[in-house]
C-alpha positions in Angstrom: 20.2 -12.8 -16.6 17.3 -10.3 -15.8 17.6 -6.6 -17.6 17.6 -5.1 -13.9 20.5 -7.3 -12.9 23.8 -5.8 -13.5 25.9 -6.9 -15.8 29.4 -8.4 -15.2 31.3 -5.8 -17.1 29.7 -2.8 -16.8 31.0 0.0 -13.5 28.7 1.2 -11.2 27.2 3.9 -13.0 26.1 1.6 -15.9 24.4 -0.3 -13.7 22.6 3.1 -12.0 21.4 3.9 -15.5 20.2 0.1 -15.8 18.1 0.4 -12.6 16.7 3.8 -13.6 15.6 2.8 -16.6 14.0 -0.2 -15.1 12.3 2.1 -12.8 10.4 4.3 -15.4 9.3 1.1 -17.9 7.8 -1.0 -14.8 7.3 2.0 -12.3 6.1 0.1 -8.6 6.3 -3.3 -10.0 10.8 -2.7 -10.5 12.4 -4.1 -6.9 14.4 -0.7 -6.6 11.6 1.4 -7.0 10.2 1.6 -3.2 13.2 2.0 -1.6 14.5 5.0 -4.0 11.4 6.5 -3.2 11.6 6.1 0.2 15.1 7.5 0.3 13.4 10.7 -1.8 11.2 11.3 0.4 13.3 10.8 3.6 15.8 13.1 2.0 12.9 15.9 1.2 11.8 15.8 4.6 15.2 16.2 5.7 16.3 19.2 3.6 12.8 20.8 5.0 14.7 20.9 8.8 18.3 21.9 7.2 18.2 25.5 5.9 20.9 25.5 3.8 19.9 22.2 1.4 16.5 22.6 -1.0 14.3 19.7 -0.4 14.9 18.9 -4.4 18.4 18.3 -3.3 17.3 16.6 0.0 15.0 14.5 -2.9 18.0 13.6 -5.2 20.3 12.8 -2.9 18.0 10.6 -0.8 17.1 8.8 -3.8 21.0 8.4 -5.1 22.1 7.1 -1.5 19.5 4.3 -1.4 20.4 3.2 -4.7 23.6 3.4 -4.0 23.7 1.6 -0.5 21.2 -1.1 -1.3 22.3 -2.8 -4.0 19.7 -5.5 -4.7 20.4 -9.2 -5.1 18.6 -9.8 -8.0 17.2 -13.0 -9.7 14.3 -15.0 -11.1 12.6 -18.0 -9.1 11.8 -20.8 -11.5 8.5 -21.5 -12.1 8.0 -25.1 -9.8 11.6 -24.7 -9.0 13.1 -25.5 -5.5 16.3 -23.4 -6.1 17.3 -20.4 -7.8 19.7 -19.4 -10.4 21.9 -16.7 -9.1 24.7 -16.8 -11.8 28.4 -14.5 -10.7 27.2 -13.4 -7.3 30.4 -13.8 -5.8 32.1 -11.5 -8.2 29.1 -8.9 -7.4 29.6 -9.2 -4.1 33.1 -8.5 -4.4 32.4 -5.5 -6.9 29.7 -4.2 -3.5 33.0 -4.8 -0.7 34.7 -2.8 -3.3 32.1 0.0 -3.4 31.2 0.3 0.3 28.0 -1.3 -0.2 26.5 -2.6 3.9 24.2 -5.4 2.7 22.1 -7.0 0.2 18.5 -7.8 0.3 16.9 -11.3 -0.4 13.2 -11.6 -0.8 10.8 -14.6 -1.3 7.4 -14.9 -0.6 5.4 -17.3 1.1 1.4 -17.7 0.3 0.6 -20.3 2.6 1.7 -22.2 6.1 3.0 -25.0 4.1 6.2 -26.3 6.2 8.1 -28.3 3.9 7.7 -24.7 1.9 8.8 -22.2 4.6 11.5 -24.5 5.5 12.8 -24.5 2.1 12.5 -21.0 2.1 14.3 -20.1 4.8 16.8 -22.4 4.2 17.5 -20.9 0.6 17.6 -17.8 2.4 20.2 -18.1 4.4 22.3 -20.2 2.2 22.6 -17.3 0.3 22.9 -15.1 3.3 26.1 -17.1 4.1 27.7 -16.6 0.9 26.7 -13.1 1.5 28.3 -13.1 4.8 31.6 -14.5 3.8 32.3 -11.6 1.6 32.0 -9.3 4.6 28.3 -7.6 3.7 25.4 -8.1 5.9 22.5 -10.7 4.6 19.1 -8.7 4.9 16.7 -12.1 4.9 13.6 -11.3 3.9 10.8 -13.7 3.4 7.0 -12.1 3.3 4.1 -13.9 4.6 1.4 -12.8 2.5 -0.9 -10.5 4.2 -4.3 -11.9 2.9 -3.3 -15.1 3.1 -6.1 -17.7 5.5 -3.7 -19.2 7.3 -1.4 -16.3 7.8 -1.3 -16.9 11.6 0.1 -20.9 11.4 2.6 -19.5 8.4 4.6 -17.4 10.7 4.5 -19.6 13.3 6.5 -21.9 11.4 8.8 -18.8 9.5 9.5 -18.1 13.3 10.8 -21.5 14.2 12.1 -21.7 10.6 14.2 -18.8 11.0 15.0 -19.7 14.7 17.1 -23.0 13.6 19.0 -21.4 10.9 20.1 -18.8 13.6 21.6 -20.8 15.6 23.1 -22.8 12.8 25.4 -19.7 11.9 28.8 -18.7 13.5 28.5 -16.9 16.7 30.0 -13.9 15.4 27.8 -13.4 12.4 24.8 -11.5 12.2 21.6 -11.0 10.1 19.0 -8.2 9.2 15.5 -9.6 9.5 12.9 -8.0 7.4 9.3 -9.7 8.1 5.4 -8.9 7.3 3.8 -7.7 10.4 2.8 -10.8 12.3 -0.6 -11.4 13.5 0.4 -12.5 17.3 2.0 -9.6 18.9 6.0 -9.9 19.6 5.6 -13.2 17.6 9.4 -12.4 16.3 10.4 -11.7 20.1 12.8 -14.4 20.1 14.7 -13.6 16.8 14.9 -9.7 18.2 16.6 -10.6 20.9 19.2 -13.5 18.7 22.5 -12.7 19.1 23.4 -13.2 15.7 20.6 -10.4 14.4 21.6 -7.4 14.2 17.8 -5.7 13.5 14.1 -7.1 13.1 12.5 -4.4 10.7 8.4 -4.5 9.9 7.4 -4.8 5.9 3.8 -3.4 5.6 3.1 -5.2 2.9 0.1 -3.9 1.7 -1.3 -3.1 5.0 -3.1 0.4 5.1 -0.7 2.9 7.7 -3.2 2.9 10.0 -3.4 -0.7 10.5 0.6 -0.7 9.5 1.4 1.6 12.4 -0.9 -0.3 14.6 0.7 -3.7 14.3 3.8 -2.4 14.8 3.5 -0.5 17.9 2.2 -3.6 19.6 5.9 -5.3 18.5 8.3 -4.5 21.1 11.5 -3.9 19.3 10.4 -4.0 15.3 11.0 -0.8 13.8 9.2 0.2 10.2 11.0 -0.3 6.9 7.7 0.8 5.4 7.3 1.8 1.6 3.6 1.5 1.1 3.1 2.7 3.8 5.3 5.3 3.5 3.7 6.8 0.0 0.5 6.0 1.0 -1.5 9.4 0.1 1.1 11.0 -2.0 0.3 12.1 -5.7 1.5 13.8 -8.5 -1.0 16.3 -8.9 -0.4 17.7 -5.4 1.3 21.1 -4.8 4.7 21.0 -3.0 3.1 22.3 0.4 0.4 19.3 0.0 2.9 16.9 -0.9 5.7 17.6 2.2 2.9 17.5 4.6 1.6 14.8 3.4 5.1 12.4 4.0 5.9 14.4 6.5 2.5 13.1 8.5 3.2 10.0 7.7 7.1 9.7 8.7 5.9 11.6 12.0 3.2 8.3 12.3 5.9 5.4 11.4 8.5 6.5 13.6 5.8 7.1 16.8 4.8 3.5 15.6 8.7 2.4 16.1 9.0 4.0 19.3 5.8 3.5 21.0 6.7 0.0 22.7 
């Protein structure tokens, strides 16, 4: 079982202290890492419009609530390997119902527009996102298309129509997040925004500067950002707290005109 995973007999709070120490020995590299920082900042920038909370609050709690509400589903790929060991995820699931958790997030990534690959992808995906589904949480599907990839143009072509099948294939009243890299043919992902079984298409930047982050995306009708490089793009340590809040806050302002501006 990976260290970050948590373990079957520890609460929630064991686990917390797990992911936080994961977080400080492998920094940007640890899966919860971006989206507690994401949830800091978020939560800073919020505190700055609400008088009576400190942005360090606004920071904590930020951070606490997206650890809290996106509970990861963690596991290792095996090297070669068409599946994926993913050993006692039903009784985490359960443990998540239990805990008011929304949905889990699934990520694999794809590094070229192979289509026996993407298929097999997808359809791992989404096997999992059923499981997910039956215990009452919402799958969050996520499978990156490399951004500096040749052939980045033919892969999503083929994640589109990938993605498209297994849609259909699910019960009519389920639905599915979609998170996806920004695609190279404007509203590409048209057809899986409007699905009736997905519930929201969010953008990944995926190593895409903001600039050119928030310029894809405002040329995708109905993506909005889930950014995290992005986001932080810009921000450092050594700035002053006046630097540092307009700095994110800049950048939030950008994203969200991005979201909105089609």
């Amino acid at each position: 079982m990976d260290e970050r995973e948590p373990g079957n007999g520890q609460d929630w709070i064991d686990d917390a202290r797990n992911e936080l120490s994961g977080m400080l020995k492998e920094g940007m590299e640890h899966p919860s890492t971006k989206p507690v920082l994401t949830g800091a900042a978020v939560g800073a920038v919020g505190a700055m419009v609400l008088p009576v909370i400190t942005w360090p609050v606004g920071l904590a709690a930020g951070a606490g609530y997206m650890l809290y509400l996106y509970r990861r589903v963690v596991f290792g790929a095996q090297k070669n390997a068409d599946a994926a060991a993913m050993p006692d995820l039903d009784a985490l699931l359960e443990r998540a119902v239990k805990a008011g958790i929304f949905g889990t997030k699934m990520r694999s990534v794809i590094n070229a527009a192979n289509p026996e690959g993407i298929k097999a992808v997808v359809a791992q995906q989404f096997e999992v996102g059923r499981q997910i589904l039956g215990h009452g949480l919402v799958p969050i599907i996520e499978p990156e298309v490399t951004i500096s990839i040749a052939d980045k143009a033919e892969a999503e072509d083929i994640l589109r129509d990938a993605i498209a099948a297994e849609l259909d294939a699910l019960p009519e009243d389920s639905q599915v997040m979609l998170k996806l890299t920004l695609p190279e043919s404007a509203n590409l992902y048209a057809p899986l925004i409007a699905h009736p079984r997905v519930m929201r298409v969010v953008a990944l930047s995926g190593g895409y500067a903001r600039d050119e982050a928030n310029a894809r995306l405002a040329r995708n009708t109905g993506m909005v950002a889930s950014f995290s490089r992005a986001l932080t793009e810009g921000l450092s340590d050594a700035q002053t707290d006046d630097e540092f809040n307009a700095t994110i806050g800049e950048s939030i302002r950008s994203i969200y005109d991005a979201s909105v501006a089609s």
